[in-house]
C-alpha positions in Angstrom: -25.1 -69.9 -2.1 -27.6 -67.4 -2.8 -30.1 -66.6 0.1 -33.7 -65.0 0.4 -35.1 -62.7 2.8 -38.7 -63.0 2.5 -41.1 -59.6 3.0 -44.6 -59.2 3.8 -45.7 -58.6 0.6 -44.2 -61.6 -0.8 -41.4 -60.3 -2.4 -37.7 -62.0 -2.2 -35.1 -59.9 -1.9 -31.5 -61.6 -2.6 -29.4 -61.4 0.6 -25.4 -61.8 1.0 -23.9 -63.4 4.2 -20.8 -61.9 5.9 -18.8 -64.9 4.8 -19.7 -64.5 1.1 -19.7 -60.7 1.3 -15.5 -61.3 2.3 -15.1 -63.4 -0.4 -16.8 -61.1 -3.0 -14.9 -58.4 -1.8 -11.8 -59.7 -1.9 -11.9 -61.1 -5.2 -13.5 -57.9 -6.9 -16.5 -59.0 -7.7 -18.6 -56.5 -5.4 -19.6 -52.8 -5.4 -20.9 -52.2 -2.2 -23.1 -49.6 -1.1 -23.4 -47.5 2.3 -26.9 -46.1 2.6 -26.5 -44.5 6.2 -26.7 -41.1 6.7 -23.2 -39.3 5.7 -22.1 -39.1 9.8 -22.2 -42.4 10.3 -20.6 -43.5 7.3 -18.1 -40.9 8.2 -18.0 -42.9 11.6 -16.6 -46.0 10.2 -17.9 -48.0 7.0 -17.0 -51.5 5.2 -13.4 -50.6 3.3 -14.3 -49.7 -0.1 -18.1 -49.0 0.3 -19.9 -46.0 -1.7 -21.9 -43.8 0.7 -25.3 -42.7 -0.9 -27.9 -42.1 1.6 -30.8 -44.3 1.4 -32.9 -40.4 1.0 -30.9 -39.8 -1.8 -30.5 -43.5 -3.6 -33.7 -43.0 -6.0 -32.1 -40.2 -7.5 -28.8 -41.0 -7.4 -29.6 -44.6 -9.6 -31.4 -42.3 -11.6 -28.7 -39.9 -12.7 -27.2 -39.8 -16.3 -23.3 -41.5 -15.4 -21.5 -38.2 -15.8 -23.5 -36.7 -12.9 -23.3 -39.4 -11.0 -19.2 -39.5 -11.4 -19.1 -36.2 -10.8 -21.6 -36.7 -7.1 -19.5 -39.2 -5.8 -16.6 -39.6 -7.5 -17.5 -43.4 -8.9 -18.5 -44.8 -11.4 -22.6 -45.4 -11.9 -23.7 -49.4 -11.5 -25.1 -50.9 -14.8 -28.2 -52.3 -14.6 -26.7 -55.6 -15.5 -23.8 -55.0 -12.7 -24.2 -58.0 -10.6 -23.6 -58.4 -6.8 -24.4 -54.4 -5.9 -24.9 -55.2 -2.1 -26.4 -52.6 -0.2 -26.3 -52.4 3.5 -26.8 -49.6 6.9 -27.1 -50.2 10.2 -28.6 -52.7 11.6 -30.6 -54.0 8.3 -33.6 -51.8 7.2 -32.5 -49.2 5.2 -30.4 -52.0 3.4 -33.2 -54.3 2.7 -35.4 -50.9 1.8 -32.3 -50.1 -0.9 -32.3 -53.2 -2.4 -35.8 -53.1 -3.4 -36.0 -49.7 -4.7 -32.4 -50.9 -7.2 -34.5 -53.7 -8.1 -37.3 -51.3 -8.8 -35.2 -49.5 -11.0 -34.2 -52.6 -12.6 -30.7 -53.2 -10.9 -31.4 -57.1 -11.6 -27.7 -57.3 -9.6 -28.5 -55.6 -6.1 -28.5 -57.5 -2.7 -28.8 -56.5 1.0 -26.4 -57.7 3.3 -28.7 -58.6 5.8 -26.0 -58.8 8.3 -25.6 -54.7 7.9 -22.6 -52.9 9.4 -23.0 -54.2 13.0 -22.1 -57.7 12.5 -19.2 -56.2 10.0 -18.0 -54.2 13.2 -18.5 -57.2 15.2 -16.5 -60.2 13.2 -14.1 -57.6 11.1 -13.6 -54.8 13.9 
């Protein structure tokens, strides 16, 4: 089940619940994206997240895919990828990642709404 979290300016942004985010995961069918800062990710993160700073997202999904293997040791998403979910915190930086990916055209990306805390709190 797909959800919506509605903004202000009336723009949707496709959401991902903890529940679905564990299934995702454990079938393979989700990159996930840290966008807090490097020490907290360093702190503890969702197993198997990428850690790209919400300051430096823009020009990370901007890179040519040999710079951005070489950055961060992954692979670049594909514009096409589908269920790039993107979370921090407590839920803003996520929610603020997902709409710049789908500014860039990253038709795939999501915000787990839920963000790291309820991870922690249900998986810690």
């Amino acid at each position: 089940m797909l959800r919506v979290a509605v903004l202000r300016q009336s723009h949707t942004v496709p959401t991902v619940s903890f529940s679905e985010l564990r299934q995702l995961l454990a079938s393979g069918r989700a990159r996930l994206f840290d966008v807090r800062s490097r020490e907290e990710a360093a702190a503890g993160t969702i197993p198997g997240a990428l850690n790209i700073p919400v300051s430096e997202l823009e020009m990370a999904l901007n890179m040519d895919p040999a710079a951005f293997q070489t950055s961060y040791c992954a692979e670049k998403p594909k514009l096409e990828d589908k269920n790039l979910i993107f979370f921090c915190q407590m839920g803003r930086r996520g929610l603020q990642a997902t709409q710049l990916a789908q500014g860039l055209g990253y038709t795939g990306a999501r915000n787990y709404a839920g963000a790291y805390k309820e991870w922690l709190e249900k998986e810690g």
